[in-house]
Each structure stands twice: as structure tokens, then as C-alpha cells.
Z-matrix of the N, CA and C atoms (Angstrom, degrees):
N
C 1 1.456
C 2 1.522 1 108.10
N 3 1.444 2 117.35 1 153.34
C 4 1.381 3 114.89 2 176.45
C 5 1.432 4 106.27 3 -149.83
N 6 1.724 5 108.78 4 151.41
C 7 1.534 6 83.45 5 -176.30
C 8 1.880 7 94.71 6 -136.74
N 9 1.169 8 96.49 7 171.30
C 10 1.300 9 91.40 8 -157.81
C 11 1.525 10 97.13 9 -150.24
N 12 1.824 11 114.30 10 113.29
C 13 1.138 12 113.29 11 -164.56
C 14 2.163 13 109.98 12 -109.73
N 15 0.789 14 98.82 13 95.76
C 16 1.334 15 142.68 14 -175.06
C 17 2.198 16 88.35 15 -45.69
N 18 1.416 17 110.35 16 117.48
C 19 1.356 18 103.28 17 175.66
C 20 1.371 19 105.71 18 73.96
N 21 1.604 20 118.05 19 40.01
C 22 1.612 21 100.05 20 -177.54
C 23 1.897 22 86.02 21 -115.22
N 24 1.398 23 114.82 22 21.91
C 25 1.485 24 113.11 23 173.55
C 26 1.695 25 105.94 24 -66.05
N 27 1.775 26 98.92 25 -39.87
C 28 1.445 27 105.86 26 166.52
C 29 1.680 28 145.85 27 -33.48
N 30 1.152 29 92.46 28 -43.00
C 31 1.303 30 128.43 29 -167.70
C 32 1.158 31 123.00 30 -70.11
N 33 1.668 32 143.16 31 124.76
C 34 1.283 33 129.70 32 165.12
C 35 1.197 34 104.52 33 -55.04
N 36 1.510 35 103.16 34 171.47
C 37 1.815 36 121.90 35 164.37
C 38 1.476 37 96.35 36 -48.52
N 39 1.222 38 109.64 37 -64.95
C 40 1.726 39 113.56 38 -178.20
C 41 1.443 40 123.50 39 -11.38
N 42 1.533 41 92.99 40 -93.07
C 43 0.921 42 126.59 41 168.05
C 44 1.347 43 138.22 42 -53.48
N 45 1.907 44 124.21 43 -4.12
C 46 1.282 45 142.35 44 131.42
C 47 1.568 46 116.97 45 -65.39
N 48 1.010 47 127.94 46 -39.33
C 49 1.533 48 138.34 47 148.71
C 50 1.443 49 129.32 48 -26.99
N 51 1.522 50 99.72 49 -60.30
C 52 1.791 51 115.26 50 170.73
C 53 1.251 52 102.66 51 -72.43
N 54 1.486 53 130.28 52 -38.72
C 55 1.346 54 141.44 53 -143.80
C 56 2.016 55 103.00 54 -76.09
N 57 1.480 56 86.85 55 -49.13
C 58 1.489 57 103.65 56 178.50
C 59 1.844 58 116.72 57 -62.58
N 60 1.149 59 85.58 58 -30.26
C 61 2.046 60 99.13 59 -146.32
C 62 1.902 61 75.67 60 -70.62
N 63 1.666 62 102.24 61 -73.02
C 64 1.619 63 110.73 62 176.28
C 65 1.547 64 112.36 63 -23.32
N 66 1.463 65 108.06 64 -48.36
C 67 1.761 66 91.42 65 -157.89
C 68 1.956 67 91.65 66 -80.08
N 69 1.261 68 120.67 67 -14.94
C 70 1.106 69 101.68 68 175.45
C 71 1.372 70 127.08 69 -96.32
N 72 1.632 71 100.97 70 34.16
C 73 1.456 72 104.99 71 174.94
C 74 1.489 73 124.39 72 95.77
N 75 1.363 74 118.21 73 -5.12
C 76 1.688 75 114.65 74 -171.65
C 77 1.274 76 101.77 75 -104.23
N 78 1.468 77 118.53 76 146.85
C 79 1.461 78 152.80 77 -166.89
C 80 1.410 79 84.06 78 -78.25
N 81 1.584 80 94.50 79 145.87
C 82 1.650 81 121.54 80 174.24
C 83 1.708 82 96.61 81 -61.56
N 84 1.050 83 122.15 82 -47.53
C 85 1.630 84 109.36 83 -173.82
C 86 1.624 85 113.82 84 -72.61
N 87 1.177 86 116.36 85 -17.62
C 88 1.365 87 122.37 86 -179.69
C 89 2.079 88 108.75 87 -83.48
N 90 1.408 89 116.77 88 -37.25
C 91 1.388 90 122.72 89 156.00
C 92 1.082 91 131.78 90 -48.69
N 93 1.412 92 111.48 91 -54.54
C 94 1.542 93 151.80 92 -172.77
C 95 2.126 94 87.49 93 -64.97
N 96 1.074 95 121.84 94 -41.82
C 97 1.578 96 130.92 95 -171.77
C 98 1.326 97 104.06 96 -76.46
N 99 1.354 98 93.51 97 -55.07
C 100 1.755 99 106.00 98 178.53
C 101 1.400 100 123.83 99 -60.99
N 102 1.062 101 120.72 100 -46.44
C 103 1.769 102 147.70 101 -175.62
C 104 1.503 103 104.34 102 -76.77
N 105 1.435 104 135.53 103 -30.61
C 106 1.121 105 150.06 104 -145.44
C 107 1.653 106 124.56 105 29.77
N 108 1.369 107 89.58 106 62.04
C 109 1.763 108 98.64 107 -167.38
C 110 1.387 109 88.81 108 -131.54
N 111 1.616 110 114.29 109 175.81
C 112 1.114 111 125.31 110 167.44
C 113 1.554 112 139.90 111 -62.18
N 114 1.097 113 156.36 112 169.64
C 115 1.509 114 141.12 113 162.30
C 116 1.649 115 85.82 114 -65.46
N 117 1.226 116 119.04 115 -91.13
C 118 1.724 117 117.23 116 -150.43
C 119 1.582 118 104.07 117 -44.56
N 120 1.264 119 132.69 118 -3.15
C 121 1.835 120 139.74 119 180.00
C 122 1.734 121 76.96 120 -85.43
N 123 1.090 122 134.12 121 -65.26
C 124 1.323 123 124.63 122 -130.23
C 125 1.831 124 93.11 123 -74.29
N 126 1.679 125 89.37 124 -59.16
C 127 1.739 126 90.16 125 165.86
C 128 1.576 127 133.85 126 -27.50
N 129 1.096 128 88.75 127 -63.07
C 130 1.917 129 99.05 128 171.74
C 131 1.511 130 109.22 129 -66.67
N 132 1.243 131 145.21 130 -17.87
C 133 1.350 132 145.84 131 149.32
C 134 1.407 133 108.07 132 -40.64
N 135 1.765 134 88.57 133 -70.36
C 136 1.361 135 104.70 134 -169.15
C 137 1.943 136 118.60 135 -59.44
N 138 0.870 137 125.20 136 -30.12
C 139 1.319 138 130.10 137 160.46
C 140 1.436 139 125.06 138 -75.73
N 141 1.423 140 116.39 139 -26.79
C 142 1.266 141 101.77 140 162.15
C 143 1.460 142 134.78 141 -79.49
N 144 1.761 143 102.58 142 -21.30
C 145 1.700 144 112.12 143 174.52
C 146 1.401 145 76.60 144 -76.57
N 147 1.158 146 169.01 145 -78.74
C 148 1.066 147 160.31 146 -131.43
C 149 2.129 148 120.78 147 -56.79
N 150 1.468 149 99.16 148 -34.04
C 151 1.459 150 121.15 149 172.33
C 152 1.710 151 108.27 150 -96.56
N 153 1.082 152 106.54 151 10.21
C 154 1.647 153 116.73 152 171.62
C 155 1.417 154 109.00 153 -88.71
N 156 1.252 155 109.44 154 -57.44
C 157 1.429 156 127.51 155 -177.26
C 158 1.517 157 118.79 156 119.89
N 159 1.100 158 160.30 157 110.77
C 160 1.526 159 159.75 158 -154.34
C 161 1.432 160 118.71 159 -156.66
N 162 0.943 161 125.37 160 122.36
C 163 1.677 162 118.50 161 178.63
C 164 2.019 163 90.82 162 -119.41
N 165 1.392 164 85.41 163 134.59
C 166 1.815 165 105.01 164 173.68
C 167 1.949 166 104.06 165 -114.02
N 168 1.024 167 82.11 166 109.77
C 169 1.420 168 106.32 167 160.22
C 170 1.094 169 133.37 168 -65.66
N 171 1.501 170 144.19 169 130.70
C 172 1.225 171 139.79 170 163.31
C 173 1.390 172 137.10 171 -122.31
N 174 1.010 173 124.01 172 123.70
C 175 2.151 174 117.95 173 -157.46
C 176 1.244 175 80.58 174 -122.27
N 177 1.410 176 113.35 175 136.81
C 178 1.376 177 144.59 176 163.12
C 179 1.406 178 115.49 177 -135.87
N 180 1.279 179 99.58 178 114.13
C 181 1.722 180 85.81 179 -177.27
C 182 1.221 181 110.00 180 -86.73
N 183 1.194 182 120.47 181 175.28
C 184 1.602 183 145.69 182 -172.02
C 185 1.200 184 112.03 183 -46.57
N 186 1.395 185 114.91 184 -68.83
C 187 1.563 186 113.31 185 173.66
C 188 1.174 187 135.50 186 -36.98
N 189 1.955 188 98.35 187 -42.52
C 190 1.947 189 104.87 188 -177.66
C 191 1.539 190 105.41 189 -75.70
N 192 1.419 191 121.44 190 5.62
C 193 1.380 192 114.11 191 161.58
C 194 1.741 193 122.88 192 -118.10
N 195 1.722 194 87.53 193 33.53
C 196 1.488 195 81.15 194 174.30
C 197 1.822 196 126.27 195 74.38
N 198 0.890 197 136.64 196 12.30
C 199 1.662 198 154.28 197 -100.97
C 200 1.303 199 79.91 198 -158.81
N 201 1.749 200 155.56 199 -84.04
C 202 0.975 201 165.60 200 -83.39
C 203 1.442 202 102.83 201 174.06
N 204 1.708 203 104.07 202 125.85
C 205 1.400 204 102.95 203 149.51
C 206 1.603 205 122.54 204 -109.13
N 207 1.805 206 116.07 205 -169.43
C 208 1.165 207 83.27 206 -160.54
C 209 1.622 208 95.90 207 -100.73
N 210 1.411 209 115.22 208 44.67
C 211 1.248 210 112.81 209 152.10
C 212 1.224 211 126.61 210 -88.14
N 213 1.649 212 115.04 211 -32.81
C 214 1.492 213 136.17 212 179.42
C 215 1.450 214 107.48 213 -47.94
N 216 1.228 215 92.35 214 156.86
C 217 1.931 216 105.56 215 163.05
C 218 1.113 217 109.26 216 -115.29
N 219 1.486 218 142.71 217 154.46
C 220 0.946 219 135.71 218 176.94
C 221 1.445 220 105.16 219 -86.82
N 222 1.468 221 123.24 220 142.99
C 223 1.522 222 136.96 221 162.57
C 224 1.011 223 121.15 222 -136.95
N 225 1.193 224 114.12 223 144.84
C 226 1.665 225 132.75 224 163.63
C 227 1.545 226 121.65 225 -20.04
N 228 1.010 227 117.72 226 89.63
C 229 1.453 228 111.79 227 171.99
C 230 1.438 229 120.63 228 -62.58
N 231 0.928 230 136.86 229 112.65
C 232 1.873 231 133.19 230 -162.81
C 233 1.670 232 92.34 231 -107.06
């Protein structure tokens, strides 16, 4: 899987930091632990990359959903 956050030119260091940790699922208190900042610091990060604008991307290929083995070829679905 890969993810790919789209508009993170925007973004402080910070706030690519929170931006990432969030889309991969970790709790403001678990960032906030990690980051050594506060929950309401991480929040206000997190809402302001959020009033920036950012789209996160996600590519999964075929296989990691079962879709393809590795005998298959991939083709065009029409």
C-alpha cells in the first residue's frame, strides 16, 4: 500500500507529521505522545492542515486485495 498526500506542499513540517500519523489511523493522544506536544496542539495542527486543503491518496494493488494471483496478468477491465 502507499499513500500519497496530495497538497502537502501546503503544509508545515508539523502539520505533514499530524497529517500522516491521522491518515494512518493513530489517535490524537497517541501523536500528541509521539510528537511530544499536546492533544489540543495536535488538534489545531490537525485542523489547520485540514483548512489548507489536502487530498490523501491511496494505491493498493490488486493482489493485497485478493483480486489477482500471482499467476494472473493483469487486464483491462472494460
Amino acid at each position: 500500500m502507499q499513500v500519497e498526500i496530495r497538497g502537502a506542499e501546503k503544509l508545515s513540517f508539523r502539520e505533514r507529521q499530524v497529517v500522516t500519523l491521522k491518515e494512518m489511523g493513530y489517535s490524537t493522544e497517541k501523536i500528541a505522545a509521539k510528537l511530544k506536544l499536546s492533544p489540543s496542539s495536535i488538534a489545531t495542527l490537525y485542523n489547520r492542515a485540514r483548512s489548507k486543503g489536502y487530498q490523501v491518496v491511496i494505491v493498493i494493488p490488486g493482489q493485497n486485495l485478493g483480486l489477482f494471483g500471482p499467476e494472473d496478468e493483469e487486464e483491462d477491465i472494460e
